[in-house]
N, C-alpha and C positions, 0 to 999 in steps of 0.2 A: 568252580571252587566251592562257593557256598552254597551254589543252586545245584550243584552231581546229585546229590542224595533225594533233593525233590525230583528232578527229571527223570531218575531213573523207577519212580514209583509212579507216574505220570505220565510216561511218552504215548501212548497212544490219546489220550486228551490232549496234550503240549500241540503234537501234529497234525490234529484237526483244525487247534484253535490257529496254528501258524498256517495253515492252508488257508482260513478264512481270513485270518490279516493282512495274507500277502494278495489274497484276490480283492478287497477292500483297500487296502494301500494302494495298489496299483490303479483302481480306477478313480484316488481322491486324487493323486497325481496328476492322472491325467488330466480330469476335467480342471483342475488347476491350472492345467496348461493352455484346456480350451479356451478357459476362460479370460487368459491372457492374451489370444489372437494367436498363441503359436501355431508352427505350420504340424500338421496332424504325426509324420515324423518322430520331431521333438515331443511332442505332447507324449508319445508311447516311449520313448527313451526316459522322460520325468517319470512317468506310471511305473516304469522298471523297477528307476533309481530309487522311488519313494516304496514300494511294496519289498524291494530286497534289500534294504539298508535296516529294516527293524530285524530281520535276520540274524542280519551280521553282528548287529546287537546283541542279539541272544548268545550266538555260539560265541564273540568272544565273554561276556560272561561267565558260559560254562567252560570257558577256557578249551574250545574246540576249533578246529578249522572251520571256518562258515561256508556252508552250504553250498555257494555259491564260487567258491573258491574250488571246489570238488566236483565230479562229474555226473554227478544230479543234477536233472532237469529241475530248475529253478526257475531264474529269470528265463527263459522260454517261452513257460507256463503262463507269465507276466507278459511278455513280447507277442505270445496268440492273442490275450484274451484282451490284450489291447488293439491288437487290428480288429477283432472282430467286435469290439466294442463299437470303434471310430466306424465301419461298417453298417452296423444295424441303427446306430444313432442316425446316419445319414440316409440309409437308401430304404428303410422300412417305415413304417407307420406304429410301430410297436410305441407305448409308451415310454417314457426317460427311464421310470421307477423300473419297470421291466427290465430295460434293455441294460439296468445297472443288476441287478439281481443276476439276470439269467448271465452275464459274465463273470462274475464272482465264483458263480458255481462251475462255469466252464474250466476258471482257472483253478478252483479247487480240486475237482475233478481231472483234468489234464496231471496236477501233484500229487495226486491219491493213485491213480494208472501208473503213475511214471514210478512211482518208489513199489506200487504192490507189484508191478510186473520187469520192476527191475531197467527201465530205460535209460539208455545213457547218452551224453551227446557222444558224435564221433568223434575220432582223436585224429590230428592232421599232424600228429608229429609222432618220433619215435621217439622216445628216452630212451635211457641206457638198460632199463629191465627189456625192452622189446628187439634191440639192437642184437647183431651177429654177428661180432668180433670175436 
């Protein structure tokens, strides 16, 4: 509503800067979760929850279906880049700082590929535009 007119002069900065919050959300999540003793799991479903819920914020703002409701790779992006966080934290020698950096950018990257080359999840159902009646 009040934000259309600024988005629409901005998206290509809005969707870098959402690609960088949603790869930073998701790993303060997570390690939120490590930090709690949860099982590694959970930890990447919090990392999800927390990196695509500031989404969902925005698009209802701009009064849009969020993201994540749609068939953009999203939380995906969030659900890789938190196994392979919980991964490199565990079985490399890389440092913390690192191993938090270099997943940020995986998940940023994995949402940059998915929308500039057009990726989509697959569909396990038919609706009625896909149906032969």
């Amino acid at each position: 509503m009040i934000f259309k007119s600024i988005e629409k002069n901005f998206q290509v900065t809005l969707f870098i800067f959402d690609s960088f919050g949603l790869g930073l959300f998701t790993i303060i999540g997570l390690q939120k979760g490590l930090n709690a003793n949860l099982h590694p799991v959970i930890c990447i479903v919090l990392g999800t929850i927390t990196g695509c819920f500031g989404g969902i914020i925005r698009d209802i703002l701009l009064n849009k279906i969020p993201l994540i409701f749609r068939k953009e790779i999203y939380a995906t992006a969030c659900i890789i880049g938190g196994s392979v966080f919980l991964l490199l934290a565990k079985f490399t020698t890389l440092t913390y700082s690192f191993v938090q950096i270099l997943t940020i950018l995986l998940i940023v990257a994995i949402r940059t590929l998915a929308v500039k080359y057009h990726w989509e999840m697959p569909k396990f159902y038919v609706g009625k535009e896909n149906s032969e009646m």
